[in-house]
Structures are given as C-alpha cells and as structure tokens.
C-alpha positions as CSV (number, residue, x, y, z in Angstrom):
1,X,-66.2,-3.2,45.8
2,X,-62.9,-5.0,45.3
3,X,-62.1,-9.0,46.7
4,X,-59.3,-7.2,48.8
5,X,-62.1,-4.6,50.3
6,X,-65.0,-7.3,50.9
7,X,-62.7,-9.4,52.7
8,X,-61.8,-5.9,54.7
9,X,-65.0,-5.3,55.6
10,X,-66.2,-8.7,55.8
11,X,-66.3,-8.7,59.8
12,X,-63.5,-11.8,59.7
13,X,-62.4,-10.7,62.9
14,X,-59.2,-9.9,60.4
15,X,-59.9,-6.8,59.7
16,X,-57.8,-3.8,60.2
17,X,-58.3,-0.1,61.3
18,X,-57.2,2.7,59.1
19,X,-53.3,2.4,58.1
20,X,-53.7,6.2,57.0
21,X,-49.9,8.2,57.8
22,X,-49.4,11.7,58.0
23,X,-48.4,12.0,54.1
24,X,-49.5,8.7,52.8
25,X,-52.7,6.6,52.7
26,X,-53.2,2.7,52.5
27,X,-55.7,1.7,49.7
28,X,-56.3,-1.9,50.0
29,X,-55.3,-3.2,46.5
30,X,-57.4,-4.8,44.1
31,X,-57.3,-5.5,40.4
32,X,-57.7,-2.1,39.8
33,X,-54.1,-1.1,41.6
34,X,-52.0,-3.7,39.9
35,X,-50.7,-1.1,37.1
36,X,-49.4,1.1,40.1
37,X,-48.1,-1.9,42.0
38,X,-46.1,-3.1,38.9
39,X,-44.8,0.5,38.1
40,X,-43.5,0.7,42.3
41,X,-41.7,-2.6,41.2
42,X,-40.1,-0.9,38.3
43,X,-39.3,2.1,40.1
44,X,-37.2,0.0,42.9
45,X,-34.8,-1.4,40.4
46,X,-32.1,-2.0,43.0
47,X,-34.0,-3.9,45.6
48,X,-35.2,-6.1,42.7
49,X,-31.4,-6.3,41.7
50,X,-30.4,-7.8,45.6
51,X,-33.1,-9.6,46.4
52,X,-34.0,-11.1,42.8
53,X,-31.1,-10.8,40.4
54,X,-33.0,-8.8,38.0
55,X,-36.0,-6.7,37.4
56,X,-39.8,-7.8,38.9
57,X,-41.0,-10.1,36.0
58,X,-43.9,-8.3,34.0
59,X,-46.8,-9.9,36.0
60,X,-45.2,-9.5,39.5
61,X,-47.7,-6.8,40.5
62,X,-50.6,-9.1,39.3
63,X,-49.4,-12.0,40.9
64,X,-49.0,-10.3,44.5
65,X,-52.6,-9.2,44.0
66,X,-53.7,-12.6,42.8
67,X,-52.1,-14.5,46.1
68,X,-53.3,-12.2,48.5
69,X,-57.1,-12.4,47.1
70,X,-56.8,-16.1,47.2
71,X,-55.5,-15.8,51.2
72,X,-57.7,-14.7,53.5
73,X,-54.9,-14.3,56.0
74,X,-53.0,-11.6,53.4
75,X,-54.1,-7.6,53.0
76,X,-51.8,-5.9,49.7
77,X,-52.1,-2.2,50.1
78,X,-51.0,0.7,47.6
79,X,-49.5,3.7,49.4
80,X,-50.8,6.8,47.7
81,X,-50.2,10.6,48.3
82,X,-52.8,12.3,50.5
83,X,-52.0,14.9,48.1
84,X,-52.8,12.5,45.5
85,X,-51.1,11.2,42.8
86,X,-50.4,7.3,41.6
87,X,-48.9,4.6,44.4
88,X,-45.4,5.2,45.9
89,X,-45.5,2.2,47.2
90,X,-46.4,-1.1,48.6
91,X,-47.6,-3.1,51.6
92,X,-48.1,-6.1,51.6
93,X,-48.9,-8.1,54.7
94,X,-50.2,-11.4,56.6
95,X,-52.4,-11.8,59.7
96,X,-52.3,-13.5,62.4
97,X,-49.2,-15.2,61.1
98,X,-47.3,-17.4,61.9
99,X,-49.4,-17.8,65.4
100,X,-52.9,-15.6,66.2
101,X,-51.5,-11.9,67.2
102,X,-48.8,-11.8,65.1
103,X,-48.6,-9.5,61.7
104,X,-45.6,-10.7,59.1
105,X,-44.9,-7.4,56.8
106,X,-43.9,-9.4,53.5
107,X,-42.6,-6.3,51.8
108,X,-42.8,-2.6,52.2
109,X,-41.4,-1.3,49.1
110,X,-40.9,2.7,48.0
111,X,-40.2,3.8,44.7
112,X,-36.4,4.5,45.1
113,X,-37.2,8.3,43.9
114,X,-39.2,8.2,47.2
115,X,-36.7,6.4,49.4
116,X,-35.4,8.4,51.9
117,X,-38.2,10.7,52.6
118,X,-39.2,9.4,56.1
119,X,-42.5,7.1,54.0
120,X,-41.2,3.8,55.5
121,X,-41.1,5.1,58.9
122,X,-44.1,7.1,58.8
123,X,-45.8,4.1,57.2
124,X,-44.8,1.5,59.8
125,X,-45.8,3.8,62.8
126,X,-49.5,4.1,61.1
127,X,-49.0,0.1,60.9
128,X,-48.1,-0.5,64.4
129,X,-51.3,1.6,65.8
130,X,-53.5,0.2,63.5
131,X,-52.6,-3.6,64.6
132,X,-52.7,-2.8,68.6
133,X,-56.0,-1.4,68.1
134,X,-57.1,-4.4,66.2
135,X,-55.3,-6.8,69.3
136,X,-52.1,-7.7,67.8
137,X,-49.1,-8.4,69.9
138,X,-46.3,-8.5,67.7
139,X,-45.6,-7.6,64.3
140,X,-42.6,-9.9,62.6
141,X,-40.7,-9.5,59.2
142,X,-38.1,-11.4,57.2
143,X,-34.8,-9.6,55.8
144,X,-32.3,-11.5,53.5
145,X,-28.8,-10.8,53.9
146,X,-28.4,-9.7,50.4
147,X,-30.0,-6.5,51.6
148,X,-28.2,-4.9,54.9
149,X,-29.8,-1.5,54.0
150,X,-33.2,-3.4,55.1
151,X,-31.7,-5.0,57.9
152,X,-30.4,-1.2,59.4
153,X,-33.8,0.5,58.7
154,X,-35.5,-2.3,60.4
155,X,-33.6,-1.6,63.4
156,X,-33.7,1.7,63.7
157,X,-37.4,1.2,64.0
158,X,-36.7,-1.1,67.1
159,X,-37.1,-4.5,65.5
160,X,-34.5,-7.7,66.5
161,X,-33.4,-10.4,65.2
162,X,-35.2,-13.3,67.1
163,X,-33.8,-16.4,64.4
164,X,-32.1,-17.5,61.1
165,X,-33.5,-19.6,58.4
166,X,-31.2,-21.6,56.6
167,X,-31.5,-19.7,53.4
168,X,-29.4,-16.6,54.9
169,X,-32.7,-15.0,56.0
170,X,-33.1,-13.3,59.4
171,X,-36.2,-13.1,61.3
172,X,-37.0,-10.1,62.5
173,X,-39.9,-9.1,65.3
174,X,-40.7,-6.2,67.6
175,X,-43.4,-6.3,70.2
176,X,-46.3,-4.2,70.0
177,X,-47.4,-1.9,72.8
C-alpha cells in the first residue's frame, strides 16, 4: 500500500469517496505513478510554457508526489483510462483548505493530445460529487492570467472569481450543492 493510499484509508476524517468519471478513473498517486505524472508534464508542453517559461524540470512529477506525501491536507491522483492504458492526466488537490469544507484543485492537467475531449469536465463533475458526499461546501481554485484558456473552462463549469492576489492570480470558487 502506497503513503498516498494509507493516508486514504487512514479514517482522517479526510478521506474522499471514489473520484471514478465515466471514461477516467482517479488512482491516488504514489511513488509508483511518478513516471506517468512526469510524462503528463511532458505531454502539456504549452501550459508549462505560460505558466512556467519552459518545460516541467525533470523531477517535477517526483516532487508533486513528494509534497503531497509529506501533507496530510494534499491527495495527488493519476487519471487513467477505464479502458486502460498509462495516466492522461493529473489531480492534484488540498482538503479542507484554506478553511474546513473547502477543496483547493491545485492543478488538473491533460496531456494536450487529450485536451479537448470533454476529460476536464467529466473529471470535475466526478470531483464535485465525491466532495459533497464527503461534506464539503465549496471547492476553490487559482488561475494565473498568463493562462485565459484556464480561466474560460473554469467558467464554463460555473466557477467565479471571488478575489485577486497581487501576483496577477485570480481566485476562483464555486459552491457545492
């Protein structure tokens, strides 16, 4: 069993419900998924290119799996084909953050081959029922100005911007029925 599945299952009062989609499912990532993590970050050159100024440095996959086995608060998740197949992309996300109730999506990330496709939608919606069934309220997320194609697909799905940090970063939040 993984860190990122003990702490899953480890009755935290954090845990999370299936975030199975229609076409996808959510393997919580360990160790084991960093290889597929890192190869979604090569596969999204562009969103590396706006929001970084370059490719995902050769241990970004590693270090996203390192920092969330070290946080409690944090779940990373590879999204693989029910069909099967290697990761198309990534989840990763915080708990109860900022305030108890409140999920912060750090990044959901598709292979750009796989953008387009309906994933991100799909994915979200699987998020959303997951987090109201575990008692969540709201579910929150940060998009940089840099990349506007973020910003529209974020609300489309019904999120708002609810406030600006200084750094031209919008925050983003839609309530959770």
């Amino acid at each position: 069993m993984t860190t990122a599945r003990a702490r899953q299952g480890s009755g935290s009062g954090q845990d999370l419900p299936s975030l199975d989609g229609p076409r996808l499912r959510a393997i919580p990532a360990g160790r084991e998924h960093v290889q597929q993590i890192q190869s979604c970050f090569l596969g999204a050159p562009d969103y590396f290119a706006r929001t970084e100024g370059g490719p995902p440095g050769a241990h970004a996959a590693e270090q996203l799996v390192s920092e969330a086995e070290a946080d409690d608060t944090r779940r990373v998740y590879a999204l693989v084909p029910h069909t099967g197949g290697p990761a198309v992309g990534v989840l990763d996300l915080y708990l109860h953050h900022p305030e108890p109730g409140t999920a912060h999506i750090g990044l959901l990330l598709f292979r750009e081959a796989c953008q387009g496709l309906g994933y991100g939608k799909e994915t979200t919606a699987a998020l959303e029922h997951a987090l109201v069934r575990a008692g969540f309220s709201t579910l929150r997320l940060s998009i940089g100005d840099e990349n506007p194609g973020a910003k529209a697909f974020w609300e489309r799905l019904g999120f708002a911007e609810v406030g600006r940090l200084e750094r031209g970063v919008g925050i983003y939040e839609k309530r959770l029925e």
